[in-house]
Structures are given as structure tokens and as C-alpha cells.
N, CA, C and O of each residue as an XYZ file, in Angstrom:
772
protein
N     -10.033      6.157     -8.374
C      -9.524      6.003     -9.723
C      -7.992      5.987     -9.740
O      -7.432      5.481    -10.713
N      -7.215      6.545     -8.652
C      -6.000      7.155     -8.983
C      -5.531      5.428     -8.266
O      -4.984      4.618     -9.014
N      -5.791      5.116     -6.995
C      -5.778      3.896     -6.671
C      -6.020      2.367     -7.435
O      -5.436      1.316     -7.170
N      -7.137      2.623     -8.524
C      -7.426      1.327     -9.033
C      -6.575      1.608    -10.604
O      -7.001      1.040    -11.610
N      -5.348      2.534    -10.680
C      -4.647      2.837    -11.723
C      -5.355      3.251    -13.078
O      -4.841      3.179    -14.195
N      -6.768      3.747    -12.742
C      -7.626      4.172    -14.132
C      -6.872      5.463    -14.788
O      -6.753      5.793    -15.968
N      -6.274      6.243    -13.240
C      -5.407      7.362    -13.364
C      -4.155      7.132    -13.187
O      -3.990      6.628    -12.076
N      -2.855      7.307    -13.957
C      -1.930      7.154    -13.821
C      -1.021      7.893    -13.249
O      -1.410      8.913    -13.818
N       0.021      8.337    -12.496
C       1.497      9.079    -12.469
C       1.808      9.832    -13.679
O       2.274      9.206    -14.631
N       1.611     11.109    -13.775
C       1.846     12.116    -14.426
C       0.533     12.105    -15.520
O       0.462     12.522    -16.676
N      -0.073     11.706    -14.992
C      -1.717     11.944    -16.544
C      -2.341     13.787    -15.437
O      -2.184     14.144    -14.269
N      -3.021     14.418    -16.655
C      -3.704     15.485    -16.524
C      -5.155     15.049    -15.884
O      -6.057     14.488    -16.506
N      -5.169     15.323    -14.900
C      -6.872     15.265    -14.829
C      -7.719     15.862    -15.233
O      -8.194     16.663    -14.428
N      -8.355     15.818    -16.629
C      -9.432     16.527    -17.520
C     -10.561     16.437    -16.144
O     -10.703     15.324    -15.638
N     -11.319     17.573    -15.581
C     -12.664     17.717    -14.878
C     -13.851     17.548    -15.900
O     -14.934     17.066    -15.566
N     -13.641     17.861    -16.814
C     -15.193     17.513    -17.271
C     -15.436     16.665    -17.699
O     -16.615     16.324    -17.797
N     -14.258     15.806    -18.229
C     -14.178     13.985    -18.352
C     -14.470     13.010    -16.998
O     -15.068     11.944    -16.850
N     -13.873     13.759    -16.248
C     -14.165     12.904    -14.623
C     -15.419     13.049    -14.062
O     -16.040     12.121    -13.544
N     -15.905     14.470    -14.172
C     -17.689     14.580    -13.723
C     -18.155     14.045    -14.725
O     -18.781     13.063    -14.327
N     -18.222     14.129    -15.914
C     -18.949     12.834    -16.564
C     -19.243     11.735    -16.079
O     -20.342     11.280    -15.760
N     -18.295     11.333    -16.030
C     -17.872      9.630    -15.477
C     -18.138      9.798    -14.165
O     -18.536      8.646    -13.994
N     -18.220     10.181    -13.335
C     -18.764      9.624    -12.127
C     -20.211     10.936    -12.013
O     -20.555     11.284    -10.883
N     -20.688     11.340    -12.835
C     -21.963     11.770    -13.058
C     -22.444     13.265    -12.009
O     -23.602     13.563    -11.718
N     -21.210     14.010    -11.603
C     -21.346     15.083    -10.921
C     -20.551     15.990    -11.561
O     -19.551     15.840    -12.263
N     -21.424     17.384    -11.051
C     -20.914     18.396    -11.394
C     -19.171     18.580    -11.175
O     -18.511     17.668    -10.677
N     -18.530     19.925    -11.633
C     -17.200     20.183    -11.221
C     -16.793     20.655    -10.325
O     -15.590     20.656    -10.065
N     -17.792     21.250     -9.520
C     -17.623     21.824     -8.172
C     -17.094     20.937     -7.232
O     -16.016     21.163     -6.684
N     -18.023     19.568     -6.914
C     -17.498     18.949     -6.060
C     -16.221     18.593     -6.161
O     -15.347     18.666     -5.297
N     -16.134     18.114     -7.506
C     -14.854     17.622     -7.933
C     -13.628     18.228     -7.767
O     -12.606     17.599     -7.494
N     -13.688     19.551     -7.936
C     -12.263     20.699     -8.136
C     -12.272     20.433     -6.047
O     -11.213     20.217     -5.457
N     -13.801     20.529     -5.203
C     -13.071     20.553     -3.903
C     -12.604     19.203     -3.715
O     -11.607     19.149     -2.995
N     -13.084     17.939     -4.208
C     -12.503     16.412     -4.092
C     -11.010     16.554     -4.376
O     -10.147     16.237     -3.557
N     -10.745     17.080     -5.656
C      -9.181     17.118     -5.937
C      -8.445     18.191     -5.357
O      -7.351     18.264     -5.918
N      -8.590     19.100     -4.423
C      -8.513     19.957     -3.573
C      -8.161     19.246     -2.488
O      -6.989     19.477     -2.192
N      -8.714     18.437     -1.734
C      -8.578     17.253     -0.587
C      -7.462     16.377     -1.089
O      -6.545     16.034     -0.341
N      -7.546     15.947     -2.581
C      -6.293     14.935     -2.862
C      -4.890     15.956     -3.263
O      -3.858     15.333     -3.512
N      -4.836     17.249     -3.320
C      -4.093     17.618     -3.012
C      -2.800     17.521     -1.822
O      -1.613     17.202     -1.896
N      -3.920     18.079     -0.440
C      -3.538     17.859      0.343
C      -3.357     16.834      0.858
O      -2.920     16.988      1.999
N      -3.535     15.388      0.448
C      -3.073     13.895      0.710
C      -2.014     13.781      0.109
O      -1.249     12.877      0.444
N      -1.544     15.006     -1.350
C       0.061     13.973     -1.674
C      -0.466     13.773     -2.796
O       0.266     14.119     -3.723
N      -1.767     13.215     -3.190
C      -2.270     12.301     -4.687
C      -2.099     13.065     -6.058
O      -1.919     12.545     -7.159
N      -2.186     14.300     -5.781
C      -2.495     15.187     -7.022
C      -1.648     16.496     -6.555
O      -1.241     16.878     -5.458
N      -1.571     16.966     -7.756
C      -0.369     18.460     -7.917
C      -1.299     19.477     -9.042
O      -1.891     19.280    -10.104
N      -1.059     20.595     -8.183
C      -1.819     21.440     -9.316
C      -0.676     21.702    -10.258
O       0.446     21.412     -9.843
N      -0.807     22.259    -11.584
C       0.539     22.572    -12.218
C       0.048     23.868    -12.777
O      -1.179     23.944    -12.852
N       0.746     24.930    -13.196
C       1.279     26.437    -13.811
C       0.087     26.936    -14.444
O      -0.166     28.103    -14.743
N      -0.691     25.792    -14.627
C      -1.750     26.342    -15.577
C      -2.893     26.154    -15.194
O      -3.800     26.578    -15.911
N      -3.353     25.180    -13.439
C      -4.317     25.310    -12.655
C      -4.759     24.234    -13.005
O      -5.819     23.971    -12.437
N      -4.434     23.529    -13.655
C      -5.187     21.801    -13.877
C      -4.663     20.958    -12.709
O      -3.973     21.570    -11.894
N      -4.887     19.597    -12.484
C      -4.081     18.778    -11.823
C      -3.427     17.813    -12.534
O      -3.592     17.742    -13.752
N      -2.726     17.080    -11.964
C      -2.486     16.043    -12.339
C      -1.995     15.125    -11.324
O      -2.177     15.515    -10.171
N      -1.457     14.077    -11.458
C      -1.439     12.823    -10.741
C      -0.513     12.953    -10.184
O       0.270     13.626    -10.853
N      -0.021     12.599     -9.030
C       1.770     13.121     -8.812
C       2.391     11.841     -9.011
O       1.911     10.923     -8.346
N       3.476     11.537     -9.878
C       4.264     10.951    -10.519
C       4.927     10.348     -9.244
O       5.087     11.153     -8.326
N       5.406      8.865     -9.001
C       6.445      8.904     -8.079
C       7.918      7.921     -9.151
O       7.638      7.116    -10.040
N       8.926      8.173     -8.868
C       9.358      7.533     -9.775
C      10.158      6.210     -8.987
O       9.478      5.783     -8.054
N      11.484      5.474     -9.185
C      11.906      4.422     -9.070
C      12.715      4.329     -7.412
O      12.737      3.561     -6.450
N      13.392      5.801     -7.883
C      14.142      6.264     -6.816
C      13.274      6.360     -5.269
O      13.641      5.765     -4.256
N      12.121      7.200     -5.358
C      11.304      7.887     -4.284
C      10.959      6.113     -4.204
O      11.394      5.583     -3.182
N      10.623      5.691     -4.654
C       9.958      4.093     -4.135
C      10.491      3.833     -3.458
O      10.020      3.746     -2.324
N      12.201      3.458     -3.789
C      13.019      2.721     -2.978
C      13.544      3.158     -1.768
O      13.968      2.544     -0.790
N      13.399      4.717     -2.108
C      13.662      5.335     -0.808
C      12.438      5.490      0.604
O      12.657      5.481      1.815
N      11.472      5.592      0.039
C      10.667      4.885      0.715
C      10.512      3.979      1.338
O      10.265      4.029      2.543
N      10.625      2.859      0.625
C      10.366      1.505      1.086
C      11.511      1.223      1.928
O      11.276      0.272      2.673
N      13.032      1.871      2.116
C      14.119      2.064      3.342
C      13.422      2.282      4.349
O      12.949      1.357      5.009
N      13.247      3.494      4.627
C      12.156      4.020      5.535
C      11.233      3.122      6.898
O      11.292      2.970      8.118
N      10.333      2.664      5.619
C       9.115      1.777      5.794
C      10.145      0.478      6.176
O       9.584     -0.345      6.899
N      11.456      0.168      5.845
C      12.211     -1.203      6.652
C      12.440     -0.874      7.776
O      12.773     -1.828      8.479
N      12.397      0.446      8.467
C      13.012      0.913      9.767
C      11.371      0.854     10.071
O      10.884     -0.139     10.611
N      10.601      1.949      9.697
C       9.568      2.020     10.702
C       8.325      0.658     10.633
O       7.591      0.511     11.611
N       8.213     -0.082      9.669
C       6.802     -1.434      9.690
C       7.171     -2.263     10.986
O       6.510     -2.778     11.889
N       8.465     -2.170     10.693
C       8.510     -3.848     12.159
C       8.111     -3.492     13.068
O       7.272     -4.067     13.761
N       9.048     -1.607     13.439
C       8.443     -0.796     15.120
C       6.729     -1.346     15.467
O       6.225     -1.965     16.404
N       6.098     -0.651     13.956
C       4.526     -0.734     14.330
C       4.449     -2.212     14.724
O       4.257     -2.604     15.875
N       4.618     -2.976     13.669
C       3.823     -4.487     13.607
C       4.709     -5.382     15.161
O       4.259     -6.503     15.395
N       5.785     -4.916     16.040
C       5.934     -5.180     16.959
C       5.420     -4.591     18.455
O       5.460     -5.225     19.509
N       5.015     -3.462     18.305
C       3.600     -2.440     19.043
C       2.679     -3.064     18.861
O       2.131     -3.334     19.930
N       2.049     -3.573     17.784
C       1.208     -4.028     17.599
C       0.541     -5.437     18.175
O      -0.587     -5.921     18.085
N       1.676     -5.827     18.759
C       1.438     -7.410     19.125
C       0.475     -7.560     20.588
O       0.667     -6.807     21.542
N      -0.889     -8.967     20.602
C      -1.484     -8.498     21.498
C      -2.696     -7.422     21.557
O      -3.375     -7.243     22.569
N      -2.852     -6.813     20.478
C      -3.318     -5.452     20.347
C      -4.655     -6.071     19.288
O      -5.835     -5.725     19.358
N      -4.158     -6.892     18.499
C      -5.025     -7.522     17.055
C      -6.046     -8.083     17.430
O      -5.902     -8.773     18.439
N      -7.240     -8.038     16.901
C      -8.182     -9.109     17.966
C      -8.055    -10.790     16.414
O      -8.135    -10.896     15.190
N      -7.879    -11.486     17.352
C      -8.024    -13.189     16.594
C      -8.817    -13.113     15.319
O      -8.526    -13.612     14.232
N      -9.805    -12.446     15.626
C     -10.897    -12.375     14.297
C     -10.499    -11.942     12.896
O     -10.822    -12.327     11.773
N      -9.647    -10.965     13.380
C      -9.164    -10.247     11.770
C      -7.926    -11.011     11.533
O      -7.319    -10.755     10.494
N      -7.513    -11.795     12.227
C      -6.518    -12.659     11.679
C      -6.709    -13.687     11.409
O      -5.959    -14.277     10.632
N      -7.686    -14.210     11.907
C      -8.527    -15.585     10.929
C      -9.110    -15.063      9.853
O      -9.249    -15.943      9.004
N      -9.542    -13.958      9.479
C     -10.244    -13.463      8.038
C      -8.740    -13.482      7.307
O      -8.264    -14.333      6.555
N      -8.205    -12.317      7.768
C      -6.656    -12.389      6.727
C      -6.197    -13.694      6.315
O      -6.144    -14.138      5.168
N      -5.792    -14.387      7.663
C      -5.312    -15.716      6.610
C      -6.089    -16.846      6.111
O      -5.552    -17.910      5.800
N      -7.822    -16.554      5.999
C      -8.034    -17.459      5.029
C      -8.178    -16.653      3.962
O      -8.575    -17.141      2.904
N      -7.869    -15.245      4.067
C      -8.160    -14.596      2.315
C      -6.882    -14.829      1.945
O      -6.738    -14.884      0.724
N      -5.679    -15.020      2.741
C      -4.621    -15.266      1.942
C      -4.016    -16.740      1.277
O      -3.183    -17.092      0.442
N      -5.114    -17.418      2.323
C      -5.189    -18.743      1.531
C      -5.632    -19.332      0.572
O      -5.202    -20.295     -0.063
N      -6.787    -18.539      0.450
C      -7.693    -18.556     -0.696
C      -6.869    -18.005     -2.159
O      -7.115    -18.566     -3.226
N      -6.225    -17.261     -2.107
C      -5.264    -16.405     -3.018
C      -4.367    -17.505     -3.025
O      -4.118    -17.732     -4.209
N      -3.798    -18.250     -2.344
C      -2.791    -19.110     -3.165
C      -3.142    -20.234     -3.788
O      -2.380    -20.785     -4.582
N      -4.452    -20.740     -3.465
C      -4.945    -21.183     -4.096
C      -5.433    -21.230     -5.509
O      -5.423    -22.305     -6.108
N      -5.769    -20.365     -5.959
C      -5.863    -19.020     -7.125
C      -4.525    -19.362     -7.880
O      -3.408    -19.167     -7.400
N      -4.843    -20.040     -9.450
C      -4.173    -19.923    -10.681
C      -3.583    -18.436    -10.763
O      -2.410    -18.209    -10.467
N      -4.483    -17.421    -11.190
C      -4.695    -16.108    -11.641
C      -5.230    -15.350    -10.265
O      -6.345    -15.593     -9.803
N      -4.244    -14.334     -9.619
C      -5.115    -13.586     -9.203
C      -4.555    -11.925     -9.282
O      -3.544    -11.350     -8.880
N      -5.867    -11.482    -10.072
C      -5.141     -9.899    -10.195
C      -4.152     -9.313     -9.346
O      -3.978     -9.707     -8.193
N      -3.435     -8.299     -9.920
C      -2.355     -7.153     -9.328
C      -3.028     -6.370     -8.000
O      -2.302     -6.103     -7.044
N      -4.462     -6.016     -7.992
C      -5.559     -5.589     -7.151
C      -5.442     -5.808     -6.432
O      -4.965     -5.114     -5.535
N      -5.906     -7.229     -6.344
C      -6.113     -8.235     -5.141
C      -5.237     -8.646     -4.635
O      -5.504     -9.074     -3.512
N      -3.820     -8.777     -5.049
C      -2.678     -8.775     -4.314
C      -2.706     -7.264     -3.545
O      -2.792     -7.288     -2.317
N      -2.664     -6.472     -3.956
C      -2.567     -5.236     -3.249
C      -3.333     -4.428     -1.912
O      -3.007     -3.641     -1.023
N      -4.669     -5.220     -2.419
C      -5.685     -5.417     -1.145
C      -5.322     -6.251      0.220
O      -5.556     -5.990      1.401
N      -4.708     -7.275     -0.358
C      -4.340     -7.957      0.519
C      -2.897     -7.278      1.279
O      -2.732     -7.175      2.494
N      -2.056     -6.913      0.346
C      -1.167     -6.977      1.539
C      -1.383     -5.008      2.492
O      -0.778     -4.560      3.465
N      -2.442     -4.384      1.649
C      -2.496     -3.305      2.565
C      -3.503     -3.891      3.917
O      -3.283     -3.322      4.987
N      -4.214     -4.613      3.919
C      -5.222     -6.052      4.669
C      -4.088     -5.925      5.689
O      -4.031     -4.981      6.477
N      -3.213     -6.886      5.644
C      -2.272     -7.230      6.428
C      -1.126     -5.710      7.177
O      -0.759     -5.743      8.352
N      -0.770     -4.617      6.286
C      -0.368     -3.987      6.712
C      -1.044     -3.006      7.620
O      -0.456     -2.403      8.517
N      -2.344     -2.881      7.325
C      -3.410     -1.738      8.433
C      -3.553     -2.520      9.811
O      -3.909     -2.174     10.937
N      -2.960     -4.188      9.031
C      -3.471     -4.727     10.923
C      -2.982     -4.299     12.194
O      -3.565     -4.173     13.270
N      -0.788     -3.932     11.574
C      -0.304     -3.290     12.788
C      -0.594     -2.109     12.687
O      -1.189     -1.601     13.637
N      -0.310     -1.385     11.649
C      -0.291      0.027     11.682
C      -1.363      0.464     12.407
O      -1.086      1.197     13.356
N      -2.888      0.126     12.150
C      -3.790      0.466     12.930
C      -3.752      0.349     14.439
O      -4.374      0.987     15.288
N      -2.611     -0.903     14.594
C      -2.904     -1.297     16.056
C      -2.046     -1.202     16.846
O      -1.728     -1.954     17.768
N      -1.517      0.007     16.411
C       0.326      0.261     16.959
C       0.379      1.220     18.295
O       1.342      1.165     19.060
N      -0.571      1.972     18.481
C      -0.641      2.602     19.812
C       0.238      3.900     19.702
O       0.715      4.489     20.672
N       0.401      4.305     18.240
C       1.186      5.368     17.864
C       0.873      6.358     16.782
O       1.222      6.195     15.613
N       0.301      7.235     17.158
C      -0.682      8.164     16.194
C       0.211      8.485     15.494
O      -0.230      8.350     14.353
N       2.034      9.118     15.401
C       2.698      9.384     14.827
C       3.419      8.557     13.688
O       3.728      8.913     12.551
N       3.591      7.368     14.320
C       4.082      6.398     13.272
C       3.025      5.895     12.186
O       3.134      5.757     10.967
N       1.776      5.631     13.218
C       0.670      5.509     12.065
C       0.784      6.600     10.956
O       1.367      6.248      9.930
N       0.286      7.935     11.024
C       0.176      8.534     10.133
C       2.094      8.814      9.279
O       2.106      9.332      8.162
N       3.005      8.557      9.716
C       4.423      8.317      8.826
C       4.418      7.417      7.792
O       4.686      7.610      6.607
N       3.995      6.140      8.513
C       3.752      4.879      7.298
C       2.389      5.038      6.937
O       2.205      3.874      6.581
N       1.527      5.473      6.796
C       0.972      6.029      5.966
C       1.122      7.004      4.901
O       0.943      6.766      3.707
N       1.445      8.064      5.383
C       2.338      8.440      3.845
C       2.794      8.083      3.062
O       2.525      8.286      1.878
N       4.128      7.052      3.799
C       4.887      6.410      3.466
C       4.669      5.305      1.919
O       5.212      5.196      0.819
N       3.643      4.709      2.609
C       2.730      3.540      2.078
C       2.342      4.214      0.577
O       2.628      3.713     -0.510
N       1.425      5.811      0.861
C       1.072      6.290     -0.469
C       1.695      6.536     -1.112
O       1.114      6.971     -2.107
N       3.264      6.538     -1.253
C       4.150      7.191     -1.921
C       4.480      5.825     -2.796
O       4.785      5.758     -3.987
N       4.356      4.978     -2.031
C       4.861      3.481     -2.566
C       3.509      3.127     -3.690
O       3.676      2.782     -4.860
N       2.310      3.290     -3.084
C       1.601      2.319     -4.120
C       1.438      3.976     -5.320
O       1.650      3.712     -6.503
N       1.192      5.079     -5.096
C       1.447      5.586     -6.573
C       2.656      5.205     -7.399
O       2.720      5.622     -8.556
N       3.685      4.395     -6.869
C       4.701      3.725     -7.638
C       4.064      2.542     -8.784
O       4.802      2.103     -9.666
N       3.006      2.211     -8.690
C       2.209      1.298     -9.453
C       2.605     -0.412     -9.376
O       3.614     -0.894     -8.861
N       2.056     -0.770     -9.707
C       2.114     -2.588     -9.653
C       3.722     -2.887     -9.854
O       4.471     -2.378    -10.688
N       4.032     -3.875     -8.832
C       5.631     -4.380     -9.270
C       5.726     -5.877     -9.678
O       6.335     -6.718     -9.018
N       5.002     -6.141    -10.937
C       5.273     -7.581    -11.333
C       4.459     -8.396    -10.331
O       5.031     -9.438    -10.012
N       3.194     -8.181     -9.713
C       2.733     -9.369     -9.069
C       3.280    -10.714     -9.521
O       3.880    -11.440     -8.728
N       3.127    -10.965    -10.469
C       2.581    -12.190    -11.077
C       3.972    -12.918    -10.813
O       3.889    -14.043    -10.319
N       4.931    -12.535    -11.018
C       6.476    -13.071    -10.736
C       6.963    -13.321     -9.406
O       8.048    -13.846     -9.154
N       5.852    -12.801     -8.308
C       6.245    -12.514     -6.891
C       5.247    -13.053     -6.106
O       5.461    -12.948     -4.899
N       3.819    -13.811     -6.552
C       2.968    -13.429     -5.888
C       2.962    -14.945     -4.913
O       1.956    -15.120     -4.226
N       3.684    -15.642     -4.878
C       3.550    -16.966     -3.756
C       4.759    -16.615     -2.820
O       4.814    -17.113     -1.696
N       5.902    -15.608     -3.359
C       6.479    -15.535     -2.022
C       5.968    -13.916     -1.116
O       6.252    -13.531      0.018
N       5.196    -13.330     -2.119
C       4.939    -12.517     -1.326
C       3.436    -12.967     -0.590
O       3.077    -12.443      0.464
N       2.718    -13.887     -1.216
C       1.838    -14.321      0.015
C       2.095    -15.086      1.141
O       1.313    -15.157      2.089
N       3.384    -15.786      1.062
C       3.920    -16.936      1.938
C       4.639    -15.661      3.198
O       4.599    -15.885      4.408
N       5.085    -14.723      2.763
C       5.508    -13.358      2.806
C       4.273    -13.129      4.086
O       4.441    -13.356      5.284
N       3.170    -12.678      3.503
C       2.495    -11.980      3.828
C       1.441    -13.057      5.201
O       0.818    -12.537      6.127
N       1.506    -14.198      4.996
C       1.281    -15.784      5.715
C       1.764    -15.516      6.775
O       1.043    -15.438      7.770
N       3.149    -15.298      6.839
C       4.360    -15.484      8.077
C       3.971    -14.332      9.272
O       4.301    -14.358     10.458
N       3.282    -13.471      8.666
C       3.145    -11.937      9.419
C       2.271    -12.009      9.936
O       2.038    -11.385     10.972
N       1.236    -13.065      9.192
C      -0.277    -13.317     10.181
C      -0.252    -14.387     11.117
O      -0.971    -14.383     12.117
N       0.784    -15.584     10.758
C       0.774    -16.472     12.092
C       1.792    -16.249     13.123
O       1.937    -17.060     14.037
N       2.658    -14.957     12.998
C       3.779    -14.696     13.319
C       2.668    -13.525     14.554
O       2.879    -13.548     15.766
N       1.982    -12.961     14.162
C       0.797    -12.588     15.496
C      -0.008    -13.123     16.413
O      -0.331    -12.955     17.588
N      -0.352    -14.205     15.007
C      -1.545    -15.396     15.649
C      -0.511    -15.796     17.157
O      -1.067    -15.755     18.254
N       0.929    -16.152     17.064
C       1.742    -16.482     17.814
C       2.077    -15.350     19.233
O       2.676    -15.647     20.267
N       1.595    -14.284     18.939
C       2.184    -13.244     19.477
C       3.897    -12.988     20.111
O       4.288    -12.771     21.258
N       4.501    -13.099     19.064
C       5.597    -13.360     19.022
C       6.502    -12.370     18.455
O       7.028    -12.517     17.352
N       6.684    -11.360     19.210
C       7.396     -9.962     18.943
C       8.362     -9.956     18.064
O       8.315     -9.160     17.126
N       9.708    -11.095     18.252
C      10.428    -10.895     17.086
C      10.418    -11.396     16.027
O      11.006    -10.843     15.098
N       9.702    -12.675     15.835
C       9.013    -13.118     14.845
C       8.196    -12.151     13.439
O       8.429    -12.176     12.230
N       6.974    -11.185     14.423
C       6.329    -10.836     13.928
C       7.367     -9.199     13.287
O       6.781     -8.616     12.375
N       8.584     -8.626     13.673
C       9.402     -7.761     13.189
C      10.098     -9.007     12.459
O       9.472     -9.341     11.452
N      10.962     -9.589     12.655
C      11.246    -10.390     10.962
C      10.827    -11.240     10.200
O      11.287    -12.353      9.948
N       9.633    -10.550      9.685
C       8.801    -11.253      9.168
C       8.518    -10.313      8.505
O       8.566    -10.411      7.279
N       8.232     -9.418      8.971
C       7.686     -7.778      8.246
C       8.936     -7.167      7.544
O       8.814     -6.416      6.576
N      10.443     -7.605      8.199
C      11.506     -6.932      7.576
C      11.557     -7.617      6.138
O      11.691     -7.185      4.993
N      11.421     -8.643      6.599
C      11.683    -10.045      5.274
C      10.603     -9.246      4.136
O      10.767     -8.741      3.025
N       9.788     -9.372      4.774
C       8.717     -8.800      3.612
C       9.144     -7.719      2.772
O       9.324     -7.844      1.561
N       9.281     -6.819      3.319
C       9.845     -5.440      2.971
C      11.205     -5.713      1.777
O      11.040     -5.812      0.561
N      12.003     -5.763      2.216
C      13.443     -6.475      1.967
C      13.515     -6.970      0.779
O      14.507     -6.802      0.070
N      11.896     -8.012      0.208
C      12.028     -8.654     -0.723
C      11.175     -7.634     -1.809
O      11.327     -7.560     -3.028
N      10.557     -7.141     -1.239
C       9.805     -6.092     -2.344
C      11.005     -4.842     -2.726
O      11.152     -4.204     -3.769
N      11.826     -4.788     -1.341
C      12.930     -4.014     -2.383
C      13.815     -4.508     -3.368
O      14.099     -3.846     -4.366
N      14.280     -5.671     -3.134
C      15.213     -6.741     -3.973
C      13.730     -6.876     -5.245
O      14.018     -7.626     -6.178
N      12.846     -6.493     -5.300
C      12.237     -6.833     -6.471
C      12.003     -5.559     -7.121
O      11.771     -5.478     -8.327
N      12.054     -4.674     -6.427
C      12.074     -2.721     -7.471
C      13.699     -2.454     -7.866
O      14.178     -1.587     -8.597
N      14.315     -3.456     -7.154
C      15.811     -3.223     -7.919
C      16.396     -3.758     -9.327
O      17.265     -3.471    -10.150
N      15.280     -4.812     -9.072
C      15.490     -5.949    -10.191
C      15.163     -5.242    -11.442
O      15.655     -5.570    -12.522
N      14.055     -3.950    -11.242
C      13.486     -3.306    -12.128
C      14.599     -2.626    -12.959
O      14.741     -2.547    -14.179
N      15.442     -2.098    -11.801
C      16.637     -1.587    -12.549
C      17.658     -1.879    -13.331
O      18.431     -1.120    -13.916
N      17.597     -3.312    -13.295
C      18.980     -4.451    -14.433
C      18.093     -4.790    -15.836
O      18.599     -5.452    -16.742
């Protein structure tokens, strides 16, 4: 829920509204949001409820610095490592998407975490994996950034990173990932004018 934005950055999580809705008691739930605690997702506050943890404009961008130093490391570890298969699925789902008049904020987002688990997963670095992972969650509780204004260069974006492997082509496949990055920050800045 907190992922498909049903839950927002700074909303209260009512429990007996949420076991409703997904049709279980509160027990499980208080230990479920207990677990998203400890992921970062949720904050208890003063009075023992949760709520969503807020990220705001700043923590994004500072983030997404970060994530310009550490994505290329992975997605250049990564090279060699990918098997062909998941990169022929990626880039015909990303072809299929540009194809696409309309395609939800979602499904952009699916896609480019698609493309980002390919190195991260395949980086040969338990530490960096789990860094940009964090990393990553801190960014998407930042919520949707204008797909719709971005979404052919960030798939053309997101294109370059999959044939830029298909190639196995180390520096390619790091500026390609910087580029990527780079432009999603030049687009949370834009937020700011």
C-alpha cells in the first residue's frame, strides 16, 4: 500500500481501517508494521500509532547524489554477470512502454526498478547491494516525479542501460546509468523553480 501510494508520506496508519481492508486481524498487522519499521517505511510516533515516514525534497536529492556515486559502481560489477534472458524481457517491456500513448506513473516505476535490480542484484557486492537499496527506498517514498513530462527520455534513459549490457560494455553501461540518474536529478530540481 505504502508502495502503490494508497499510503502516503506523513498519513497515520489507522489499524483497524487497514485489517479491514486487507481482511485480518491487528495482530498480524501491528507485527507487519513492526517489520516496516525496521525497513525505514514507517515511524512509530509519541502516541504509539504509525505513520508513513515522510521523505521530503531535500533527502531525495541527497540521495539520489549518493545513488550517482554508487549505481554505475554496481551496474559496472555487474557486467557479464546478467544472463541475456532478462535483458531481452526488459527491453521488450521497455519497448512496449514507448509504444504506449498513456502509461501509468506505476508502470514507469516498475520498470525502471526492472532495470535497476538487474545490476544491483548482479553486482557481486552484498554491501553495496543492500546501500542502494536503502538508498532506492528513500527515493521512491519521495513519490512520483512527473512521469508523464519525462517518460520517453527516461525510457530511452532506461533503453541505453539495457543495450549498454546487452553490449557488455563497462563504460558505456556506467554512463548510461550516470546519465540516467543526473536527469532524474535535473528533474527534482525543476520541482524547486
Amino acid at each position: 500500500m505504502i508502495y502503490q501510494r494508497q499510503l502516503k508520506g506523513g498519513e497515520i496508519i489507522v489499524e483497524a481501517r487497514i485489517a479491514d481492508m486487507l481482511g485480518i486481524s491487528r495482530t498480524p498487522l501491528r507485527e507487519a508494521l513492526q517489520r516496516l519499521e525496521g525497513e525505514g517505511l514507517v515511524a512509530k510516533t509519541s502516541n504509539r500509532s504509525f505513520v508513513v515516514r515522510q521523505v521530503d525534497l531535500i533527502e531525495y536529492l541527497q540521495s539520489l547524489k549518493v545513488l550517482e556515486f554508487l549505481e554505475p559502481e554496481a551496474a559496472a560489477l555487474a557486467v557479464g554477470r546478467v544472463h541475456p534472458g532478462a535483458l531481452r524481457s526488459l527491453r521488450a517491456e521497455i519497448e512496449n512502454a514507448k509504444a504506449e500513448h498513456k502509461i501509468p506513473p506505476e508502470t514507469m516505476m516498475q520498470i525502471e526498478e526492472a532495470v535497476q535490480a538487474l545490476y544491483t542484484d548482479h553486482c557481486g557486492n552484498a554491501a553495496l547491494r543492500q546501500t542502494i537499496r536503502s538508498l532506492r527506498l528513500t527515493t521512491r517514498l519521495f513519490g512520483e516525479l512527473r512521469w508523464s513530462s519525462r517518460k520517453e527520455k527516461s525510457l530511452a534513459d532506461l533503453l541505453a542501460i539495457v543495450e549498454a549490457f546487452e553490449a557488455e560494455d563497462v563504460k558505456r553501461v556506467r554512463r548510461a546509468v550516470q546519465q540516467h540518474l543526473k536527469a532524474r536529478h535535473r528533474c527534482a530540481l525543476s520541482l524547486m523553480s
